[in-house]
N, C-alpha and C positions, 0 to 999 in steps of 0.2 A: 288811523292805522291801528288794527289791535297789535295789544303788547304779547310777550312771547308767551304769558301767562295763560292770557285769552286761546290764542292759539293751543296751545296744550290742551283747554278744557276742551274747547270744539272739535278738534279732532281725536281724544281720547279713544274713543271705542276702533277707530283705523289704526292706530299708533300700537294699541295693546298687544297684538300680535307680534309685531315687529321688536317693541321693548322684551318680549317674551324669548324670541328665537337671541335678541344679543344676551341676555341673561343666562339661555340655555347654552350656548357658545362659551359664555364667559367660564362658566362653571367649568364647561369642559376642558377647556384651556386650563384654569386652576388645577385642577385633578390629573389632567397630562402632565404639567406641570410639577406639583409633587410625586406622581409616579417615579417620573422622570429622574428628579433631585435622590428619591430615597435609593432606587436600583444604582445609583452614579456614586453615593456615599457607604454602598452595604459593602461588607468586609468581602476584600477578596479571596478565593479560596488558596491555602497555602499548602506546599506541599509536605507530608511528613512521611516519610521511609517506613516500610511498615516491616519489622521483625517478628512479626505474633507468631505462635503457634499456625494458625489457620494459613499464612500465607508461605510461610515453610514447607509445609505440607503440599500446598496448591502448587511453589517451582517442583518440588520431586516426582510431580504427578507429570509436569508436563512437559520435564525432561526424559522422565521414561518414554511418553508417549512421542513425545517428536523425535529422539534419538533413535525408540524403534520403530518407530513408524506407523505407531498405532494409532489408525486414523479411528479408528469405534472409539476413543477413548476420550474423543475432545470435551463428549456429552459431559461425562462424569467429573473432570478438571474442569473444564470452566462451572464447574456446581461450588467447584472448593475454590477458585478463584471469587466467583459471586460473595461467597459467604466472607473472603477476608476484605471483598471491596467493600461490604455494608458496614462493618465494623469499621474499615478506614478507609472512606471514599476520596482520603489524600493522598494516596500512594500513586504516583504515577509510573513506576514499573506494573502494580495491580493491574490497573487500566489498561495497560500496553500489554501484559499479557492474553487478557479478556479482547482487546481486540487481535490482538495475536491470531487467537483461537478462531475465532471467527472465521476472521481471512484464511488460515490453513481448512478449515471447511467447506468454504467456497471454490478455493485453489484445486482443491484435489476431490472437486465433484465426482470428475471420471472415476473413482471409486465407487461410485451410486448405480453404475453402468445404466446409464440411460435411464435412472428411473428417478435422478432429482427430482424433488418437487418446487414446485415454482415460488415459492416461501422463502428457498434457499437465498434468494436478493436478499431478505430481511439480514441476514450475514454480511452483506456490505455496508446495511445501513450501519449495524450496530457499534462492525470495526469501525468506522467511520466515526463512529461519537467516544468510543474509548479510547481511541489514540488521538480524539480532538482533548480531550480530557487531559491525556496524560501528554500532550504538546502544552496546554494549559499551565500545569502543573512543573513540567520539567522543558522552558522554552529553549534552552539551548541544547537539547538534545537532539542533534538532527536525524539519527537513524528514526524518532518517533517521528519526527515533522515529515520523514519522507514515505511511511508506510501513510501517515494521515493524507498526503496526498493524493497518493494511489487510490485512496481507500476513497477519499472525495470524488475523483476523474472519475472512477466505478461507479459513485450514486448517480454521479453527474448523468452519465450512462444509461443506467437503469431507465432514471423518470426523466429521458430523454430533456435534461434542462443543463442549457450550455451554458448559462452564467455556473450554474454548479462546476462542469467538467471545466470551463477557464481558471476558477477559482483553483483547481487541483491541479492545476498546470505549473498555473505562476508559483505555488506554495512547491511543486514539486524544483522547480530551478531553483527557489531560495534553500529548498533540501541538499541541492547538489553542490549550490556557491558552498554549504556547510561544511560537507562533508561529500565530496566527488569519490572517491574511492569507495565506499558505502551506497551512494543513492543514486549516480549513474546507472549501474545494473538493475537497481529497483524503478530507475525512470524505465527504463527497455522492454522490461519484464510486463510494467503497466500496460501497455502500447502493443503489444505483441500479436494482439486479436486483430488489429485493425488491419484491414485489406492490406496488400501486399505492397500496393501502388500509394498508398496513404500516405502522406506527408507527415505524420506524428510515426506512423511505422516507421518509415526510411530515419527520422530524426532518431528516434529509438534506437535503431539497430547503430546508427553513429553512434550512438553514446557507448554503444557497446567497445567500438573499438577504445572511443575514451578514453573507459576505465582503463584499456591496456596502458595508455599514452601515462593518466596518473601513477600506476602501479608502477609504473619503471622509474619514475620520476620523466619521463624524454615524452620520444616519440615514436612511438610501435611502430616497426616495419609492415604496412599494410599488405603491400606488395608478396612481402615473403609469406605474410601471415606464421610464422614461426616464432616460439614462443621458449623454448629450450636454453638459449642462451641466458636468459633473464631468471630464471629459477633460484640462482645463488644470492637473489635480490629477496627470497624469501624471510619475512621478519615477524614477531610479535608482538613490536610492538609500535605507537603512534597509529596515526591513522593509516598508512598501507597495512598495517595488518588485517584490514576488511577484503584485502585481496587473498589472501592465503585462507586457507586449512587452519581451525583453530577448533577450541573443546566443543563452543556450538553451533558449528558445521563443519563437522571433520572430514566433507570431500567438496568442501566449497568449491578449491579450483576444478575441479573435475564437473563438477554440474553449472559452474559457470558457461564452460568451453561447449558443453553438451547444449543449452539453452542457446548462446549464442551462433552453435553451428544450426541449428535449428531455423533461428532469422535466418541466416543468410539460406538455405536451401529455402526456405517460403518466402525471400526475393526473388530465384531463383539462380542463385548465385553458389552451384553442385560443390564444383572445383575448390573453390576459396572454404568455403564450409568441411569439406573432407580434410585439408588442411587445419583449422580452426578443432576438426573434433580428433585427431594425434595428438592436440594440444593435451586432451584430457586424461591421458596416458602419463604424462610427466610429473605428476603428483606422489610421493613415496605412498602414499593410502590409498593409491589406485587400486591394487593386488585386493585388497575389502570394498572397492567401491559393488555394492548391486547391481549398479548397472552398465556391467562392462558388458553383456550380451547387448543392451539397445545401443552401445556407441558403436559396437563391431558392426552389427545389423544395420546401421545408419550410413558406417563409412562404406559396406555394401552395397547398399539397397535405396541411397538418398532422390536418385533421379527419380525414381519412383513414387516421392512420398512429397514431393512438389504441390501437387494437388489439394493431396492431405491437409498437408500443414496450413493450405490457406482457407480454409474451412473455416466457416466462425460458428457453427452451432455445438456448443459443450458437447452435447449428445449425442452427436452424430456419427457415424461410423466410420472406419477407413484408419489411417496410422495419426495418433495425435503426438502434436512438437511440445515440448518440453511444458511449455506454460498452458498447456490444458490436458495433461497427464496425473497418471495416480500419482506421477513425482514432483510436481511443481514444486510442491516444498521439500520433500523429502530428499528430493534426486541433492541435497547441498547438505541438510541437517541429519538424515537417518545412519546412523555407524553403519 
């Protein structure tokens, strides 16, 4: 019987191949391996507040610009947010404002009147990595955690990939378990394009009521849909203060009631929505809201705009509902 020796010599030249591919394996494995080990031990990024010059400068730009509503302006603010995130790419209010921007120019395309260009996705993508950044940076911040969702369900969207769009789903409930008086309305908001009949629609447009049910600390009168009583529950502070009127969005409630009457007419549900948008009347900053001609024009003119509202191409023409209007953002934040 040869010995295992024997055997080795004789079949060497069969063998060398085969010792070759487990060598080349091995290696690979080693070097997965240390990759692996060094990215698992490298320092994590930490977060530092950034006070500079350049980032001062970049909040005065884009509170002008969003309080007035200056949508031409995002170009030039996000140039002076860039330049304070390079300097300090650990700031995650930075980040959160850079994707801020983004999303406000994607939101309020209908300003482009029909002439976006198809590039404007790159704006989701982007929001999408800034507010991943600054969710990174500052994780119990859930207002950030809750636009990164959105911002994720949108890519998810985009390049038609549903593990993405679940991924923004589930992150958007852990945004709302956070913080429900804040990311309820921003779950809504998300969802709003989706067909009428759509099950994440109808879920949305719940949540809308939601936010009422937390705001009051109870349980909103659906049925009455009236909202006047509760007013003297107005506060600044804690988390119901994300229901009211505050320095940045001085007709929050009013463009709340205006988006939400909006869902419920593109369910088609006229009645309850006419109701829903007097809501937006009971605000003391109503008398300066801009847009008291479209809520008058809506509690008018709503049966008509049924159709409208369930339109899903940005560009398209006819009456657009709140979350594909020049005011998606503005209609809550413009003085």
């Amino acid at each position: 019987m040869p010995t295992q020796d024997t055997f080795v010599r004789r079949h060497a030249s069969r063998l060398a191949p085969i010792a070759l591919v487990f060598a080349a394996a091995g290696a690979a494995l080693a070097q997965g391996g240390c990759a692996s080990i060094a990215i698992a031990v490298a320092p994590d990024k930490v977060a530092v507040p950034d006070e500079t010059p350049e980032f001062r400068a970049a909040e005065s730009a884009f509170w002008t610009a969003l309080h007035g509503g200056h949508y031409e302006s995002i170009e030039s603010t996000l140039e002076l947010y860039q330049r304070a995130y390079l300097k300090n790419p650990a700031s995650p209010m930075t980040a959160a404002r850079i994707g801020w921007l983004h999303t406000w120019r994607v939101a309020e395309l209908a300003r482009l009147e029909g002439k976006a260009p198809a590039t404007i996705t790159d704006d989701i993508v982007l929001a999408r990595k800034y507010f991943g950044e600054a969710v990174h940076l500052a994780p119990k911040e859930s207002r950030f955690l809750g636009f990164y969702a959105s911002l994720t369900m949108a890519e998810g969207a985009v390049h038609k990939d549903e593990a993405t769009t679940r991924r923004g789903y589930f992150a958007m409930n852990d945004a709302i378990s956070a913080w429900p008086e804040f990311n309820l309305f921003t779950a809504g908001i998300s969802v709003a394009m989706l067909p009428a009949t759509d099950e994440l629609f109808l879920e949305g447009l719940d949540r809308q009521w939601q936010t009422l049910d937390v705001c009051i600390d109870g349980t909103f009168d659906r049925k009455d849909g009236r909202f006047d009583k509760h007013m003297a529950l107005e506060t600044r502070e804690g988390k119901n203060r994300a229901c009211w009127d505050s320095w940045a969005a001085p007709h929050n409630l009013s463009g709340f009631f205006l988006h939400m009457g909006d869902m419920l007419v593109k369910k088609g549900d006229v009645a309850k929505a006419k109701v829903i948008y007097e809501n937006a009347k009971l605000p003391k900053s109503y008398a300066t809201w801009k847009l008291r001609d479209v809520l008058e024009d809506r509690i008018a003119k709503a049966e008509g705009y049924v159709d409208d509202f369930r339109k899903t191409d940005p560009n398209g023409t006819g009456k657009k509902p709140f979350w594909a209007a020049t005011f998606a953002c503005t209609g809550c934040h413009a003085e």
